[in-house]
N, C-alpha and C positions, 0 to 999 in steps of 0.2 A: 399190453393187452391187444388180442390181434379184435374181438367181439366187441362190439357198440352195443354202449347201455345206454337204456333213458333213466333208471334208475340208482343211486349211490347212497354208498355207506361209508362214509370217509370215519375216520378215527386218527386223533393223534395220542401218543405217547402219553397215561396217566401219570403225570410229574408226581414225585414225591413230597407230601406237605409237612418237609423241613425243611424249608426255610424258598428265596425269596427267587422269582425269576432272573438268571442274567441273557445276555445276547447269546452264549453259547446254544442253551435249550432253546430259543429262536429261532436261532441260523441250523441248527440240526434238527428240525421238526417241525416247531409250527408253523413257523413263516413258509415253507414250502406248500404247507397245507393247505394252510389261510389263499393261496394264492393259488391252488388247483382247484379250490372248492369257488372259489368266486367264477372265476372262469365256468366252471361246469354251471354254476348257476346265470351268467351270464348267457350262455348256450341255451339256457330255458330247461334244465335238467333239473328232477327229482331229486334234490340231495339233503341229507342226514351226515351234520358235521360234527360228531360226537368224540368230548375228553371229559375230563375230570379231576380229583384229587385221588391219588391213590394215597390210603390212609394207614394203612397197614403195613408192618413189617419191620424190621429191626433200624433203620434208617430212624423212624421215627421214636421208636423207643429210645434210641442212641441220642435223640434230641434231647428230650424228655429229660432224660437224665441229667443232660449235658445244663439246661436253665431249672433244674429241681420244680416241676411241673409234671403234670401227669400228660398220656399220649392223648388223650383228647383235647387237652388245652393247646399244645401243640397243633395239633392237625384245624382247631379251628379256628385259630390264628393263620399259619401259613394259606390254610383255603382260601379267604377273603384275599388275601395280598397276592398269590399268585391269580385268583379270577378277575382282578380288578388288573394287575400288569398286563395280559392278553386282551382284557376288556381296551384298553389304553394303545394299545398297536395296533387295536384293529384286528385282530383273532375274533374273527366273527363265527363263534360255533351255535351249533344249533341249538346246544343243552350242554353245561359241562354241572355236572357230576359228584358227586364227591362215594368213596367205599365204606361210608360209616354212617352210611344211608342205611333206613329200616328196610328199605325197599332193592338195597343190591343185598343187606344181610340174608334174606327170605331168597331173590335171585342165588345166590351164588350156593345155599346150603341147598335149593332143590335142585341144579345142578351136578353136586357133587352125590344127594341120593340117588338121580337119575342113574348115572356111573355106578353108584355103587346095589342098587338093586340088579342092574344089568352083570352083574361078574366083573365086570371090566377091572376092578381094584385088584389087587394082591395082599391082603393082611401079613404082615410079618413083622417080627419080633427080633430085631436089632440093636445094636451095641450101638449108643449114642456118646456123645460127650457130654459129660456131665461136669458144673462146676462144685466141687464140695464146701466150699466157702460161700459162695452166692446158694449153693442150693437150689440149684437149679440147671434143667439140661440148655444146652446151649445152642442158640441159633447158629444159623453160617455162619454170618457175620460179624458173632460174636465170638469168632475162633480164627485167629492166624498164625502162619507160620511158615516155613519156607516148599515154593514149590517143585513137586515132584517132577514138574517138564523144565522149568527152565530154570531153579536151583535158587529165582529170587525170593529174597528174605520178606514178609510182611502181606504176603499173599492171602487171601479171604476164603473161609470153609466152604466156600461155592464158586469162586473164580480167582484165576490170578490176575490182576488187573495189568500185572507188565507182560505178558505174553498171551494174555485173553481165553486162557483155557479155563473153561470149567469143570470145577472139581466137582469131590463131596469131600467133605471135612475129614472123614477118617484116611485121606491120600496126602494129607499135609504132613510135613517133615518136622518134627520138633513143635507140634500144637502149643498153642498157649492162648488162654482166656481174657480176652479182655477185660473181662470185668474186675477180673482179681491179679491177673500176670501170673497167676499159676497153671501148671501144668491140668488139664484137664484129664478125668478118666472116664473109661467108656461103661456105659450102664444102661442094661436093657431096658427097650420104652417099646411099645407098638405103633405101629403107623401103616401108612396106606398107600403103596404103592402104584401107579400108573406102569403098567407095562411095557415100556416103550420100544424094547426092544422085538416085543411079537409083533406090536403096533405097524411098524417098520415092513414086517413083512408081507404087513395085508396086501390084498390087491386094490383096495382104496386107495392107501396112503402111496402105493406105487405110482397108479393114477396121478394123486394129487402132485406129486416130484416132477412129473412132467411142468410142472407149472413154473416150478423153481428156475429149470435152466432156462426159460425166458425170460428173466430177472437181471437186475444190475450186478454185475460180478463180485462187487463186496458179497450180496446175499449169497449167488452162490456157492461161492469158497468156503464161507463160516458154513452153512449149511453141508455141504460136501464135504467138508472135514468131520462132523459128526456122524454124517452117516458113514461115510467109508471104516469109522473106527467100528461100528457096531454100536444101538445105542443101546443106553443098560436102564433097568427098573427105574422111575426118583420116585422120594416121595413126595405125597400131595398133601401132608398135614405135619404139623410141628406142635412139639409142644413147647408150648408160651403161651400168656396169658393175657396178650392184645392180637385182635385180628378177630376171624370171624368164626364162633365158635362150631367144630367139625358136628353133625347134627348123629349123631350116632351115641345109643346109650352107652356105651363102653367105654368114650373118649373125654373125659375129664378134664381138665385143664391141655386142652388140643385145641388149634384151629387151623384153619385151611393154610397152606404152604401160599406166601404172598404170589407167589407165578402162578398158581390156580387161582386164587381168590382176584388178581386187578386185569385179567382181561377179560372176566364176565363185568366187568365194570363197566365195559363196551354195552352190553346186553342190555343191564340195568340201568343205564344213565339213559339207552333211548326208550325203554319200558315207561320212566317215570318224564321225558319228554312226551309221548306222544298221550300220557294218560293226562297229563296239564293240556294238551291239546284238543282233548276230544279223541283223539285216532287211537287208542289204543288197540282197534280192530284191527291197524294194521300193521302193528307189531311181526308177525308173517310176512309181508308183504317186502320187509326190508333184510329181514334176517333167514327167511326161508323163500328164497324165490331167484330162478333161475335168470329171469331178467335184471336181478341188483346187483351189482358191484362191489363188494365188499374189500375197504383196501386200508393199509394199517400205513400211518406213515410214522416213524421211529426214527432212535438213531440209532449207530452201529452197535452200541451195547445190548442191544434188547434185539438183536436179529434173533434168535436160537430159538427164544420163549414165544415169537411171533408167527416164524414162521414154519418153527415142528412142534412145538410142546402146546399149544396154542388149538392148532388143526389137529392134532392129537386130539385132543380135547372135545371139538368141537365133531368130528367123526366121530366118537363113539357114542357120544351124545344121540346124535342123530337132530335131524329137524334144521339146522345150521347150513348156513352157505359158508364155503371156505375161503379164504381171501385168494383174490385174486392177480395181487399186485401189492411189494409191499418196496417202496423203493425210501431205503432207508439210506439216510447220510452219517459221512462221516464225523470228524471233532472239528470243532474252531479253536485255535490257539490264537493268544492274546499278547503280544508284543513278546513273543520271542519263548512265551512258556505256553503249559499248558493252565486252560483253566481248571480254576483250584477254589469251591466254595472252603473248603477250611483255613486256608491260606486267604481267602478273601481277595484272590485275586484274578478279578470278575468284572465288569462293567457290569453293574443291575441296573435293571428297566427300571425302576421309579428311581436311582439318582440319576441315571439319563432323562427322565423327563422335569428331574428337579434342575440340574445343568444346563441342558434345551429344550426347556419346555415348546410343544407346538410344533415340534421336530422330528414327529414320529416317522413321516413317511421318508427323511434324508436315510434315517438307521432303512429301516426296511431296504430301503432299495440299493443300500452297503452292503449289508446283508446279504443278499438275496446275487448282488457284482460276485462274490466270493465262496456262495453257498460249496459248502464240503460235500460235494454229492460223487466225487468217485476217492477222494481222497483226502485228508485233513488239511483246510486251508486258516489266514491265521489275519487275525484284525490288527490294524495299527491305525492309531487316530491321526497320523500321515496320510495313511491311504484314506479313511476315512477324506479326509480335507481334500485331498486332489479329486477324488470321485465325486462326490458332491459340486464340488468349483467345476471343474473341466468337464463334468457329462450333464447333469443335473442344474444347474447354473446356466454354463455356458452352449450349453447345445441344445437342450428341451427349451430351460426356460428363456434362452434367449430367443425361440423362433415362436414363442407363444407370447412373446412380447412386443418383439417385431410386429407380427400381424397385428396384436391388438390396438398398437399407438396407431400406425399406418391406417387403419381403418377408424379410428379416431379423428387424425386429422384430415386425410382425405376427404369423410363421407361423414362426418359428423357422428360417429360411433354405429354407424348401420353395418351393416351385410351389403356389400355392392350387387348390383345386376349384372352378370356375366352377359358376353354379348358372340357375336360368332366370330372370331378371333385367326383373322390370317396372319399375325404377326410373325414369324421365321423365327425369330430369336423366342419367342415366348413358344410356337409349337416345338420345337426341341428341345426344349429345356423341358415344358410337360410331357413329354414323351419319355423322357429319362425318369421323371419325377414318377409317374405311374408304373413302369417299370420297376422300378424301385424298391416303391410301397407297398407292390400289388407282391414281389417277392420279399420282402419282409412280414409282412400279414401271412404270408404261407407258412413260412419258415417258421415263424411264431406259432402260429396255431399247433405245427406240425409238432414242435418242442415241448409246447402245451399238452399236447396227447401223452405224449414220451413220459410227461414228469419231467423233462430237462429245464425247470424252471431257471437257470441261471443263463440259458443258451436266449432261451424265451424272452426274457428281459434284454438282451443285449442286439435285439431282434425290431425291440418296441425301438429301443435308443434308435435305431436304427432309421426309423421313420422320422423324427426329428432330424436326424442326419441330416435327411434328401430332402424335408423342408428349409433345412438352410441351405442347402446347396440350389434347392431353384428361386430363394429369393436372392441369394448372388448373383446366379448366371441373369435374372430377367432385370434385376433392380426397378424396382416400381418406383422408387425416392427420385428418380433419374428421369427415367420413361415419362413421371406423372407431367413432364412438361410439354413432350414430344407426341404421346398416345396415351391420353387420360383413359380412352376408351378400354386396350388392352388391358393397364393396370387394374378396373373392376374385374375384368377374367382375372388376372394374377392372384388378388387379392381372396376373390371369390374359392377359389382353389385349396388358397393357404387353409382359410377360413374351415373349408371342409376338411381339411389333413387337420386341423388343430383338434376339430369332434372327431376323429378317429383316435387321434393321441388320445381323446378322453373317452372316448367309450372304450379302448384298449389297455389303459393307464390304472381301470377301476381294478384288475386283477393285482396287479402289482402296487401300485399307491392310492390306495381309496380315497383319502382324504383329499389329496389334488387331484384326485378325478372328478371330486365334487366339484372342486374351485372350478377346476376348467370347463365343467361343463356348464355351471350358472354365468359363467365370461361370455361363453358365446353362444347360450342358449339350445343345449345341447340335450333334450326332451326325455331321449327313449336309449337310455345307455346297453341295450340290448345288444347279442353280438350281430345280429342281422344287419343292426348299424352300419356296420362298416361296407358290407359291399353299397350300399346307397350312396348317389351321386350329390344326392339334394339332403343332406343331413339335416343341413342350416337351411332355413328358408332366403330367397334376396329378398332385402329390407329391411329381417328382422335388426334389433336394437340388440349390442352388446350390452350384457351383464355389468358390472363391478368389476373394472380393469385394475386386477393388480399383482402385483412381482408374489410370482411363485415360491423364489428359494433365493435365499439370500447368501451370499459367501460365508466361510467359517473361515472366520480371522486367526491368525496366527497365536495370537494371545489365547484364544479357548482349548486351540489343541495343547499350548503348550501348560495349561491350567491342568487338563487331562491328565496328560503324560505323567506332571509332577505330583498328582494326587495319584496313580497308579503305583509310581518310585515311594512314595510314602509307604503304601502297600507290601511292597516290595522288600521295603528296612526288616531285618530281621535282629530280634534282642536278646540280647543275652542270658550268660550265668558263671556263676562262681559260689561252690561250698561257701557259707559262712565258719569260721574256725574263733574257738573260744578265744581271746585274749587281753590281757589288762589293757586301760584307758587308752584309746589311742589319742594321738597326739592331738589337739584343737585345731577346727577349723570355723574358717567363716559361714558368715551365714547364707553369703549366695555361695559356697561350694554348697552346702547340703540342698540350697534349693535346685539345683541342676539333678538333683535326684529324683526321678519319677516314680512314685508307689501308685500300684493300683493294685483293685480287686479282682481276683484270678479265681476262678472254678474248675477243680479240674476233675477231665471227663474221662480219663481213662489211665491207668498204672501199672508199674511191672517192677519186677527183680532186675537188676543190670546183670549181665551173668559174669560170674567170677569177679562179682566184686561186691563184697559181704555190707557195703555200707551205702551204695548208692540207689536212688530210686527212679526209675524214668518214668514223668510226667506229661500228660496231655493235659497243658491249662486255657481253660476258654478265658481272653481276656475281652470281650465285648467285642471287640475290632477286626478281631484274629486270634489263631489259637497257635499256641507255642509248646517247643519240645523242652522241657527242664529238668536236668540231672536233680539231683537232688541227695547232699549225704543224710538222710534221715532214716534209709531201712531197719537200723538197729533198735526205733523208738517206734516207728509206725510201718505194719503191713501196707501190697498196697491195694486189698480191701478198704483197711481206713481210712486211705486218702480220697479215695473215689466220693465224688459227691461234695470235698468238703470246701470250702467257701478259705481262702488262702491270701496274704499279702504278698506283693512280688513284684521286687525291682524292675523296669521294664528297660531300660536305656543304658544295662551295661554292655559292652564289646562283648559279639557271643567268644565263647570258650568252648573248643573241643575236648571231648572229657570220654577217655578209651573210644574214641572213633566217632560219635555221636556229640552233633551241636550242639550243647546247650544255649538257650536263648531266652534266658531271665536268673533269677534268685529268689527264693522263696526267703520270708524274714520267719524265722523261730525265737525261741530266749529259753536260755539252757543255763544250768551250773558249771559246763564246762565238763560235766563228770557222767552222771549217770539219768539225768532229765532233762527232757529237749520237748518241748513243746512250740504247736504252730500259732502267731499270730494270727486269731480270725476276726471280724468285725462283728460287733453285738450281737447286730442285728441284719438281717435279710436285706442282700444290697444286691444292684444288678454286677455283674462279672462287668470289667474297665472304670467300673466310678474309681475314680482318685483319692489314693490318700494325702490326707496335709496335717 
């Protein structure tokens, strides 16, 4: 942004409420956020830090199913556990939200009338997929199959996730249904298209593209790739029967398409902020007003929807400020893969704080060392350990300890008296030292503008640096016998760099900004702070002196790693096959067998092979792929939903190309009935059988 605002409309990513926060959605969104928007509020700026749950759309129906619940129990479960994990990090937003709000449902249907009295729709009557089993037309998401750019298998009716193209469902290669693993057929439905490709041509949306090539190059490319193709109509309503219902007397079991419906969720979450506030008047003031800042911060999946389908939107509408800036990051990988909530292989925010409690601000400021901002970087609880020990430990907290004890014993826990100071050895070394500073506060700030929160942070370290480096060159522990007088200048100095570390330190680690600033009495954490020479008064009294950050022992990472590798075990299968007694065993071989309860959330045909069934089984922990010879007895309509027993700890077995990794238990005659072992009664998916 080259234009200074005193105004801001920050927005982060409405996360989907199935299921639970990990570090990835941190390190690709909020934490960026959380740490732009303090800063601006530190600055003394008007700011509106607006998220939410988004509540809608197949994700969460797919949950639903997946724990045999309906999608609101879902979504009001994961809502609390996701607002309480950001509440916990210190995601200080200003209002978050949820889309299954009374008050974004009324937002977002007079939106879409708005659009739709204005012309701006396209009504047309299109060949959808339909499932003839479920009965019912089929979401994106609930359609995959190979894609048509880049030939991979398991591709989704809106995106291929291994080559990032976005489709539409009738361009996939050999479709098939999730719901059932049958072939879907197409069946006319009406729906409402957004124009996108006239959209394109206005002289608005020309305008607004000027904006894009000032952007971080991730945005532009994804963006520039859809426009250079041409964009074509999508639509803006689906039918399915969770989401928000399309307000139109002709649309029956329709509701708004989830890409229209969760970024008025932006709209509505700060409608129903400023109306709990009083300001509802000024609802304009933030969303229609050439002095606000409106800026989305995302990760790399959601660039397309934020920054053309989005302004789309918001242009035809009219009334709307357009973003201004949407500097979106890219993925975090997690020792060597990518993360994976189905595979469960994730670091989540509340077992990191069941693990290290009290420990929020080490993650953030790992986080934030690493953040994926031009390209996918990747956590290991290695680096974790070295970052924390050698930056955070041994270079912050050791020069914020130094000073404190030093001023301790010296002066009896005071603030010393600076004094006029001809020392040679101490004015060169503070010469260096505000040099320094004075270019790291720049450089900071300046990064801070940018969005380059990771440059920003290593900036801050930075000032801790050239505090240790001039309490080596002058040594006060030394001097204090030779020139007691200098060392209250030395000290007096340190004293003021340590309230700069804290009124600096509040954008990036809040929590020890607190600390440090009650250490040393550090009043008005304001950014004006910093240029001030007298931050600290001489003589005030230090605060509650004590150790900032403590090592992470080798034991914890290695605690880590080996609960990850857990994770990481993948279990088996093998057909069960009819046959007499087999031979006796003891009783601890059978107990080396682990049965648990498996649910499984999704099923198919094996193709070309008349008996086998492939399985998505949720087993509580993790969810597993399981062959299965059972197609001859059970569709796999019937298996979907159904509550299953399932060897969990055999060696997997590849079975025509595909791992299997478990065994479902049946009991059959051997001949013509095969039925599934199920439990009575209603159990969670992993409880144990014995």
């Amino acid at each position: 942004m080259t234009k200074a605002f005193n105004k801001y409309l920050i927005t982060a990513a409405l996360p989907y409420a199935n299921g639970p926060v990990h570090i990835g959605h941190l390190a690709g969104c909020y934490l960026p956020a959380d740490i732009y928007v303090r800063y601006l509020k530190a600055k003394g700026k008007d700011v509106l830090f607006i998220c939410g749950s988004d509540e809608h759309g197949v994700p969460i129906t797919i949950k639903a199913k997946k724990e045999s619940i309906s999608p609101q129990q879902v979504v009001d479960k994961y809502h609390q556990i996701m607002k309480q994990a950001f509440a916990d990090f210190g995601i200080d937003f200003s209002y978050y939200g949820r889309t299954s709000s009374e008050t974004h449902k009324e937002t977002a249907q007079a939106f879409f009338k708005k659009l739709y009295d204005k012309g701006v729709f396209k009504e047309e009557i299109t060949s959808q997929f339909y499932d003839e089993s479920a009965q019912q037309f089929l979401a994106d998401r609930y359609i995959t199959g190979t894609c048509p750019k880049c030939a991979s298998a398991g591709a989704y009716g809106d995106q291929c996730e291994k080559c990032g193209t976005t489709l539409n469902a009738t361009e996939l290669i050999n479709p098939t249904s999730t719901l059932s693993g049958n072939k879907p057929v197409l069946k006319e439905t009406k729906n409402w298209f957004l124009p996108m490709g006239a959209i394109q041509e206005s002289a608005e949306f020309k305008n607004y593209i000027e904006r894009i090539d000032t952007w971080k190059s991730n945005i532009k490319g994804q963006c520039n790739s859809w426009l250079s193709e041409g964009l074509q109509p999508r639509a803006m309503t689906r039918d399915l029967d969770w989401g928000v219902p399309v307000p139109l007397p002709d649309a029956d079991g329709k509701v708004l398409y989830v890409w229209f419906d969760a970024p008025i969720g932006y709209i509505s979450a700060t409608k129903e902020y400023l109306k709990q506030e009083g300001r509802l008047d000024e609802m304009e003031s933030y969303w229609n007003n050439d002095e606000t800042a409106l800026i989305h911060f995302i990760g790399k999946d959601n660039i397309v929807f934020h920054a053309i389908i989005f302004p789309m939107m918001l242009m035809t509408h009219g009334n709307f400020n357009l973003p201004e800036n949407i500097p979106a990051n890219e993925f975090l990988n997690l020792e060597g893969d990518k993360i994976s909530t189905s595979k469960n292989w994730a670091v989540w925010l509340h077992e990191y704080l069941t693990d290290l409690p009290d420990r929020q601000d080490e993650l953030r400021y790992v986080l934030t060392s690493i953040s994926p901002e031009t390209k996918d970087s990747e956590f290991t609880w290695k680096d974790y350990q070295t970052r924390v020990n050698s930056e955070l430990v041994s270079i912050f907290g050791n020069f914020v300890n130094r000073v404190a004890v030093l001023c301790q014993k010296f002066y009896e826990g005071n603030v010393p008296t600076p004094n006029a100071c001809t020392n040679e050895l101490y004015l060169k070394a503070k010469q260096t030292l505000t040099t320094d500073v004075n270019e790291s506060l720049t450089n900071m700030e300046n990064n801070l503008n940018l969005v380059k929160i990771r440059d920003a942070q290593a900036d801050w370290m930075n000032i801790a640096r050239a505090g240790n480096k001039f309490l080596a060159e002058t040594e006060p522990w030394k001097l204090i016998k030779t020139d007691p007088e200098t060392v209250k200048t030395i000290l007096f100095d340190a004293v003021q760099l340590c309230a700069k570390l804290a009124i600096s330190a509040q954008v990036f680690l809040p929590k020890t900004a607190q600390k440090l600033a009650a250490m040393f009495g550090v009043n008005d954490l304001s950014w004006n702070g910093l240029n001030a020479h007298h931050i600290v008064l001489p003589g005030s009294a230090l605060g509650n002196v004590e150790i900032l950050f403590k090592p992470i022992e080798d034991e914890l990472v290695e605690v880590q790693i080996q609960k990850l590798n857990q994770k990481r075990t993948q279990v088996p299968v093998v057909t069960p096959e009819q046959s007499a007694v087999k031979p006796e065993i003891s009783f601890d071989d059978f107990s080396k067998i682990d049965l648990r309860v498996g649910l499984v959330t999704a099923a198919e045909r094996v193709p070309k092979a008349d008996k086998l069934l492939k399985l998505q089984v949720d087993l509580g922990f993790e969810e597993r792929t399981i062959l299965s010879g059972i197609a001859e007895f059970y569709t796999p309509e019937m298996m979907l939903g159904k509550h299953v027993a399932v060897i969990v700890n055999l060696a997997p077995r590849k079975i025509r190309g595909v791992e299997s990794q478990g065994m479902l238990l049946m009991a059959g005659d051997g001949k013509n009935k095969l039925v599934s072992i199920i439990p009575e009664q209603g159990i969670e998916p992993g409880s144990e059988i014995k």
